[in-house]
The first five atom37 places (N, CA, C, CB, O) and aatype in JSON, in Angstrom:
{
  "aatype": [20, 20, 20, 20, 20, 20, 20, 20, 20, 20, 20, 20, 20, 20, 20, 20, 20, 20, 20, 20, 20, 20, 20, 20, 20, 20, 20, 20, 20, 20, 20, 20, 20, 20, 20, 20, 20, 20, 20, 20, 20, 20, 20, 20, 20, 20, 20, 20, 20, 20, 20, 20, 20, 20, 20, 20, 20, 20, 20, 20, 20, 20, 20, 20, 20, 20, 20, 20, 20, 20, 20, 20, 20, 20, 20, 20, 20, 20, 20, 20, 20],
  "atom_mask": [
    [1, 1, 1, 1, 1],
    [1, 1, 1, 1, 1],
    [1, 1, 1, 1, 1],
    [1, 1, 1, 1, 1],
    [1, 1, 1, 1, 1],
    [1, 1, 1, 1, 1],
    [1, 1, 1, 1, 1],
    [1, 1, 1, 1, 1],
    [1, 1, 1, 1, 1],
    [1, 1, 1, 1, 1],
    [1, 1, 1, 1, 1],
    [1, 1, 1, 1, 1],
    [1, 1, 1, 1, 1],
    [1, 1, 1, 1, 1],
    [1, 1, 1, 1, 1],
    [1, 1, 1, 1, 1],
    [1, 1, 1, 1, 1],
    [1, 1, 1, 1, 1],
    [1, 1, 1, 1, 1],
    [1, 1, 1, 1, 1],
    [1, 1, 1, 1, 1],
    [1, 1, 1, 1, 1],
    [1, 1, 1, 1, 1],
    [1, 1, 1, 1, 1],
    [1, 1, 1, 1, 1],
    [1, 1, 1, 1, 1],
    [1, 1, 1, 1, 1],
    [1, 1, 1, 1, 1],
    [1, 1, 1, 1, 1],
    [1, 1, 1, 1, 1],
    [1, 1, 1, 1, 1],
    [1, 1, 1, 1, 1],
    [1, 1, 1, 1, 1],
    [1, 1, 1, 1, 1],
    [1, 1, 1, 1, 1],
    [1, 1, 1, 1, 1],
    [1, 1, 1, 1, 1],
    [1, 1, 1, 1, 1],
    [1, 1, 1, 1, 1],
    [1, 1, 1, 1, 1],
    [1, 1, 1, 1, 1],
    [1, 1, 1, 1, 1],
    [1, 1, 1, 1, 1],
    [1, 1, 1, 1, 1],
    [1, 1, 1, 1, 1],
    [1, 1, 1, 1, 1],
    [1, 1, 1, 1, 1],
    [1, 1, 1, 1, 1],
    [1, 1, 1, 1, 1],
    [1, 1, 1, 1, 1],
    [1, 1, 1, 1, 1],
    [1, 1, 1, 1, 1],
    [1, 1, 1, 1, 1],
    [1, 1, 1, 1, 1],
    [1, 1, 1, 1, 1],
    [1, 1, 1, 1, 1],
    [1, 1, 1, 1, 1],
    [1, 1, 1, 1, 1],
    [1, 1, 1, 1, 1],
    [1, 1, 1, 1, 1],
    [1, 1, 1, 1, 1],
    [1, 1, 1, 1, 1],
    [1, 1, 1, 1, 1],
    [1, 1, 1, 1, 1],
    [1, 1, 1, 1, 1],
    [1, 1, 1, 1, 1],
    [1, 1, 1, 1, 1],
    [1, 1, 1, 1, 1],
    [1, 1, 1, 1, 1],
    [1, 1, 1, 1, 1],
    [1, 1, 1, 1, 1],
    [1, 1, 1, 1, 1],
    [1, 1, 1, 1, 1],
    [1, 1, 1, 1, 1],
    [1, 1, 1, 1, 1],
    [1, 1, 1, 1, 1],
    [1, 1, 1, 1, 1],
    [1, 1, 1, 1, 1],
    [1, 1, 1, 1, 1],
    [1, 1, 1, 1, 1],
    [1, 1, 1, 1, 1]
  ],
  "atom_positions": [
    [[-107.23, -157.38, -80.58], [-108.2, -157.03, -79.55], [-109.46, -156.48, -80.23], [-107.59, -155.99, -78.55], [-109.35, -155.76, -81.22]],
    [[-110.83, -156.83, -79.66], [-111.84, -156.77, -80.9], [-112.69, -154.85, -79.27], [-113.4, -159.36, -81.4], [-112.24, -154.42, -78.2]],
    [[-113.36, -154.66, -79.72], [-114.07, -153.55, -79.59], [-114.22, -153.91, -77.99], [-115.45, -153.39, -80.63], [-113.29, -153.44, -77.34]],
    [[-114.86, -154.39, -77.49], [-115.49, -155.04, -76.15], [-114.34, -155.44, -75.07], [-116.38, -156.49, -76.55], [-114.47, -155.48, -73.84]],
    [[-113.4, -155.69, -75.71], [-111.7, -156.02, -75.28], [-111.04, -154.69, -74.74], [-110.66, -156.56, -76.77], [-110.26, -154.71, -73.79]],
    [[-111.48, -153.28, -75.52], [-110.9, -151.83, -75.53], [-111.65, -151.42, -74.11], [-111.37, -150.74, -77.08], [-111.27, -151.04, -73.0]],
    [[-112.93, -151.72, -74.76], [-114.06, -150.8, -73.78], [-113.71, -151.79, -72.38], [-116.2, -150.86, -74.44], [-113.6, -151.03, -71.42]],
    [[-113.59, -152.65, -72.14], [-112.89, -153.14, -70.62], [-111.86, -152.43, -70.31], [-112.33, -154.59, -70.51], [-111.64, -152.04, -69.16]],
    [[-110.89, -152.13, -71.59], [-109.43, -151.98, -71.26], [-109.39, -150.46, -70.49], [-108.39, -152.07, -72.77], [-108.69, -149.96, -69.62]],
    [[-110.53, -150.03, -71.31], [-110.65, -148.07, -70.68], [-111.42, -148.37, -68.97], [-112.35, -146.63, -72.13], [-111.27, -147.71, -67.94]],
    [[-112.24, -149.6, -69.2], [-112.63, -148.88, -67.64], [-111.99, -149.53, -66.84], [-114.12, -148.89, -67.07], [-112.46, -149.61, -65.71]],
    [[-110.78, -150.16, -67.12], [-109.89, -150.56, -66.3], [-108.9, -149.72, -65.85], [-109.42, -151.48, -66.73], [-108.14, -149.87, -64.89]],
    [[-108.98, -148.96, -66.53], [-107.86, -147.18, -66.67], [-108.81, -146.29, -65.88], [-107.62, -146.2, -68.73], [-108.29, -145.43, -65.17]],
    [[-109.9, -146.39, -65.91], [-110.85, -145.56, -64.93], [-111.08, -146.34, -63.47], [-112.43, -145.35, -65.71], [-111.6, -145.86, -62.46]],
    [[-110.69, -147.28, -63.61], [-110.65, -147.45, -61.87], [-109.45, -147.86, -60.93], [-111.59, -148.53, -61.5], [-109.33, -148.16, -59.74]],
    [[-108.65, -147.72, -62.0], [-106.84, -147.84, -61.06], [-106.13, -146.22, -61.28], [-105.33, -149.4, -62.15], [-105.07, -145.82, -60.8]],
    [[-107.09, -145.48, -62.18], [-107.28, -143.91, -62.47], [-107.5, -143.25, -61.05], [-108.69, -143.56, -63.53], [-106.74, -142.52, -60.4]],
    [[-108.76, -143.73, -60.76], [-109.44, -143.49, -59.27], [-108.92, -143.93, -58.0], [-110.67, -144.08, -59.22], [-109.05, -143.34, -56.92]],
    [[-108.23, -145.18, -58.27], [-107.75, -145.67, -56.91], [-106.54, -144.94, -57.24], [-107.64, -147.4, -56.52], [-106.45, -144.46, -56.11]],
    [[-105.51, -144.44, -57.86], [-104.21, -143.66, -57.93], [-104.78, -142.44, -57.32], [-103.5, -143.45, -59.46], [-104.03, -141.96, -56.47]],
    [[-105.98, -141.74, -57.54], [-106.28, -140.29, -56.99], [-106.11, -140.24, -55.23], [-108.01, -139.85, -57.47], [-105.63, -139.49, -54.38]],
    [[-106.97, -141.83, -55.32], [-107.13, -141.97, -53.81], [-106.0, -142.39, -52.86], [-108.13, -142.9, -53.59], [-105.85, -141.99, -51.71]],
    [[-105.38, -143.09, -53.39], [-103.63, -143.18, -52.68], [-102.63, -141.79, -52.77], [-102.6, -144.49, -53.69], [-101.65, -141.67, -52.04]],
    [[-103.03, -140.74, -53.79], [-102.12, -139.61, -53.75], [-102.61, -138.65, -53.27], [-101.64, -139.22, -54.8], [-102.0, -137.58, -53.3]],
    [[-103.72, -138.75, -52.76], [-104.73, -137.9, -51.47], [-105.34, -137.21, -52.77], [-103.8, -136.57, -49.94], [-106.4, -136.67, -52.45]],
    [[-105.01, -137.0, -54.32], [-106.11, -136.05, -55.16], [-107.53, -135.9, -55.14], [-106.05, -136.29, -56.33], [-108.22, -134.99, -55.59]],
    [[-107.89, -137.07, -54.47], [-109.51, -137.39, -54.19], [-109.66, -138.21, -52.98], [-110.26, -138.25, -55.45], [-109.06, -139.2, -52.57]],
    [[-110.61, -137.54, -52.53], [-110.95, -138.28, -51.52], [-112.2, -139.37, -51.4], [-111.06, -137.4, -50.7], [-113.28, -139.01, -51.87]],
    [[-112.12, -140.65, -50.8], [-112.99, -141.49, -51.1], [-114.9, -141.29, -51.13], [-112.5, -142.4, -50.21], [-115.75, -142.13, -51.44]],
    [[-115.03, -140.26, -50.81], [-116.8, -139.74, -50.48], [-116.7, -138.77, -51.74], [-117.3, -138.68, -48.58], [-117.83, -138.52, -52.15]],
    [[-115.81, -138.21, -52.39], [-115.67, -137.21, -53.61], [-116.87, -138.05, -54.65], [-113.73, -137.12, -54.37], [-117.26, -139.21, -54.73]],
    [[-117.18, -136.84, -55.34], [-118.05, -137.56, -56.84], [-117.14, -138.0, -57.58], [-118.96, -136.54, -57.9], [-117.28, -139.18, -57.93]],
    [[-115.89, -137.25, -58.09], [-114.96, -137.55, -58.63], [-114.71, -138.7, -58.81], [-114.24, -137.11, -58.27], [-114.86, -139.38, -59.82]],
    [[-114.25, -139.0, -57.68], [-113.81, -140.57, -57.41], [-114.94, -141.71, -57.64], [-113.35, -140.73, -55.8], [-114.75, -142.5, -58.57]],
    [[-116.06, -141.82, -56.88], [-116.75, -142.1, -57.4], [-117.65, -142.52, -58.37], [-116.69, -141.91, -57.19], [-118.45, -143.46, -58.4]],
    [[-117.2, -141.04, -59.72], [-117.74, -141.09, -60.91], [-116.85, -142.46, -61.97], [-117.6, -139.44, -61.47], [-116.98, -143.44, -62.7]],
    [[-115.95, -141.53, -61.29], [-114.76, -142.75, -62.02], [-114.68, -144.39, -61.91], [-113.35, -142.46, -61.4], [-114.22, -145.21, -62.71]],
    [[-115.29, -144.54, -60.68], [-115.77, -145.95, -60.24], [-116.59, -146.65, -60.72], [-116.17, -146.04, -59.25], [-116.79, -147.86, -60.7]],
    [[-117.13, -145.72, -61.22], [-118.98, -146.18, -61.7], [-118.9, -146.18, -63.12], [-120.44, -144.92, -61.23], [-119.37, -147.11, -63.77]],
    [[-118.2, -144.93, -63.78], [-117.79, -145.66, -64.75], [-116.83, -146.74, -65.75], [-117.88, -145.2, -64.91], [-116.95, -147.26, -66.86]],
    [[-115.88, -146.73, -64.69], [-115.21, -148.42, -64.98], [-115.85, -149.69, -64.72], [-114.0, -148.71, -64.15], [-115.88, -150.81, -65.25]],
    [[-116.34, -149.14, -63.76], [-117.65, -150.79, -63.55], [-118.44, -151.25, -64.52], [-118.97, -150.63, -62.49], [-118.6, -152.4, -64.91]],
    [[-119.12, -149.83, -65.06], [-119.89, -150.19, -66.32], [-119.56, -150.6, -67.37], [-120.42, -149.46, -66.71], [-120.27, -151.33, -68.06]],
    [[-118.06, -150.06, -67.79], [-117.39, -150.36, -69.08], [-116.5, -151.99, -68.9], [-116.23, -148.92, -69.41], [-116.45, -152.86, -69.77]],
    [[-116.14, -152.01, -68.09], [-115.7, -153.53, -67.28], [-117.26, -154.58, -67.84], [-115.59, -153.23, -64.85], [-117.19, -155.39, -68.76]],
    [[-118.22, -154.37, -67.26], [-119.75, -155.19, -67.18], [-120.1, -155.21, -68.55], [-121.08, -154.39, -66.26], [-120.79, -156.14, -68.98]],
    [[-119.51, -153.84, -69.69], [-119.99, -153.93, -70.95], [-119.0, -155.51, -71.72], [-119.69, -152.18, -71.75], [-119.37, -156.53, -72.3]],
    [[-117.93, -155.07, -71.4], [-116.76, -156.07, -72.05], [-116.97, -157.51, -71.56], [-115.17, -155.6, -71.57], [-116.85, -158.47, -72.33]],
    [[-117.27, -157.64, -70.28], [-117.95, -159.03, -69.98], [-119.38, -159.72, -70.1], [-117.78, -159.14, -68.85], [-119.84, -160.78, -69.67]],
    [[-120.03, -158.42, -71.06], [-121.44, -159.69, -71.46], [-120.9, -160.24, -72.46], [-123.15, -159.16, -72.01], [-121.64, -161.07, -72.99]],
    [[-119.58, -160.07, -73.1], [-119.28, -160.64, -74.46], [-118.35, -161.43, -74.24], [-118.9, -159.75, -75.52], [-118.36, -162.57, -74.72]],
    [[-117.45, -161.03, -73.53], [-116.04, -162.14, -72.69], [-116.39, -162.31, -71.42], [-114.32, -161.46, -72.54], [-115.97, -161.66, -70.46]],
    [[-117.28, -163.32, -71.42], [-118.01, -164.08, -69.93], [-117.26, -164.04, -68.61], [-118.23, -165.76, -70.11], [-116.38, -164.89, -68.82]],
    [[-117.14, -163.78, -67.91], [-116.51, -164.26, -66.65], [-117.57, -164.2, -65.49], [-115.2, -163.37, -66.29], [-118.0, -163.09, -65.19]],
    [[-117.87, -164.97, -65.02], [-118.73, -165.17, -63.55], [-118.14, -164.24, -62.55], [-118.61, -166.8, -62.86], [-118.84, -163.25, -62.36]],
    [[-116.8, -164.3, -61.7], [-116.3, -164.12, -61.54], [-116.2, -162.35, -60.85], [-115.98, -164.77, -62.33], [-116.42, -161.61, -59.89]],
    [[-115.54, -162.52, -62.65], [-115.33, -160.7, -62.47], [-116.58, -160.22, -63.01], [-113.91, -159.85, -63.45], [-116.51, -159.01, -63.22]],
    [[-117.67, -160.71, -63.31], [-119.0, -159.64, -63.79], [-119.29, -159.67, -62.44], [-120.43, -160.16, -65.0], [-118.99, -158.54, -62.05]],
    [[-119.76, -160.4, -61.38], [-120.47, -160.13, -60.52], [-119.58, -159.16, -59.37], [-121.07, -161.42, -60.11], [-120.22, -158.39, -58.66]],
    [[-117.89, -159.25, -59.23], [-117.58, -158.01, -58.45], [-117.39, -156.27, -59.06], [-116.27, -158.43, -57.85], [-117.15, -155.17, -58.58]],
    [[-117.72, -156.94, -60.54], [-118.89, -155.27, -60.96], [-119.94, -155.52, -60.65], [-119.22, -154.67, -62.57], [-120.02, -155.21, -59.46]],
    [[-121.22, -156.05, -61.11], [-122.04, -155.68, -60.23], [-122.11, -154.62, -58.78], [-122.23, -156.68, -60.02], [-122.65, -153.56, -58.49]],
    [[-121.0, -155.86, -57.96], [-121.29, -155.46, -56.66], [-120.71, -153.58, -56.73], [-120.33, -156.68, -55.43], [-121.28, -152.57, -56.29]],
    [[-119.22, -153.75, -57.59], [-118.91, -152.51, -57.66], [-119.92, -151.13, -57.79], [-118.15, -152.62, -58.6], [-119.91, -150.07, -57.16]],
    [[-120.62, -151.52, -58.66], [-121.39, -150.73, -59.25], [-122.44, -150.49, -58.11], [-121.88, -151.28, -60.57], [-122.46, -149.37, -57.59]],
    [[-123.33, -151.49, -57.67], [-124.09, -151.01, -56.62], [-123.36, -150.12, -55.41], [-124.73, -152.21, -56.08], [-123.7, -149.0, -55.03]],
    [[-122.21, -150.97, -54.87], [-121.52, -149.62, -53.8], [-121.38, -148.26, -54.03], [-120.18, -149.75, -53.51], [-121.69, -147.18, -53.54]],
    [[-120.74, -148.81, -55.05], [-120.29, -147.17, -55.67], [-121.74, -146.11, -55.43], [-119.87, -147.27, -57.81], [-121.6, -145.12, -54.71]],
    [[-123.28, -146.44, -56.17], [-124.44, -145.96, -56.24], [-124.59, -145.62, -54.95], [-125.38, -146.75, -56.79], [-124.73, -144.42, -54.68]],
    [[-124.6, -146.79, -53.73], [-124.75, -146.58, -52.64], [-123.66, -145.22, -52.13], [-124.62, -147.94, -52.05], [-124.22, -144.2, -51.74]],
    [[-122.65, -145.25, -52.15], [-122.44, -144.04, -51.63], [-122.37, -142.79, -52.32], [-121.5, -144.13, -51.05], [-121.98, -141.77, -51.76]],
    [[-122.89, -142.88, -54.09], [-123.3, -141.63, -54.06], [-124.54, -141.23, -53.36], [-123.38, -141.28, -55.22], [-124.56, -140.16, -52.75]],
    [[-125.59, -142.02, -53.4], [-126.9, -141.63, -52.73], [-126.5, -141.21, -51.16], [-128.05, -143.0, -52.78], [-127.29, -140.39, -50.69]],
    [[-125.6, -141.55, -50.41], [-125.08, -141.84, -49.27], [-124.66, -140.01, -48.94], [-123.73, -143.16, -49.41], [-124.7, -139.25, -47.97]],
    [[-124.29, -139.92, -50.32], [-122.73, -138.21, -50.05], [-124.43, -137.51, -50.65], [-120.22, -137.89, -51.9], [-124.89, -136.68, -49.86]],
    [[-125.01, -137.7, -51.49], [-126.07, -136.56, -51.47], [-126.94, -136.28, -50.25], [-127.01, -136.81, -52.51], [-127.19, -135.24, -49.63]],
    [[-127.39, -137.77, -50.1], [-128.21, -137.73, -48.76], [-127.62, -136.57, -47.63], [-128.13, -139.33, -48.04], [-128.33, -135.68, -47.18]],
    [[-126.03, -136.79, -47.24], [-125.77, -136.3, -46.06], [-125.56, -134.6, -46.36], [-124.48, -137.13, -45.44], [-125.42, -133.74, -45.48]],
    [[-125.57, -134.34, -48.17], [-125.03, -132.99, -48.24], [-126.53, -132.11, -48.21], [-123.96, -132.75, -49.76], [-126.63, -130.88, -48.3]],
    [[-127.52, -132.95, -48.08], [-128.96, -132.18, -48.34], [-129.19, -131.92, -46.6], [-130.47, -133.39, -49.32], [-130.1, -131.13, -46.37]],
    [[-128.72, -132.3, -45.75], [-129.22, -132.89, -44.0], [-128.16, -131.43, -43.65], [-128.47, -135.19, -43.13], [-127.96, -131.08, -42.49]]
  ]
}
């Protein structure tokens, strides 16, 4: 497994990390926590696939990644109101 292979492999541990918090009630889905964790498996996922191509799975990071953004802006917005 070469470098780019790892760094997928961790943010693949950071977002079944996050979805385990969220099935054992430890986090709740609007948490930063959870969140953080989302955002950074997406990224580390998106790093490992500019090098191991997939159409596929880069673009449902992408999308990951924008949701995720979206509801942090979403949980600040509503905690400033």
């Amino acid at each position: 497994m070469d470098i780019f292979q790892w760094i997928g492999f961790v943010g693949m541990i950071f977002i079944v990390y996050a979805y385990f918090l969220l099935q054992t009630q430890k986090a709740k889905s609007d948490s930063l926590k959870f969140q953080i964790y989302n955002l950074i498996g997406a990224i580390l996922l998106v790093i490992s696939l500019l090098v191991h191509f997939n159409l596929g799975s880069f673009m449902i990071e992408i999308f990951w990644i924008i949701i995720t953004l979206y509801g942090i802006y979403k949980n600040k917005k509503e905690a400033q109101d």
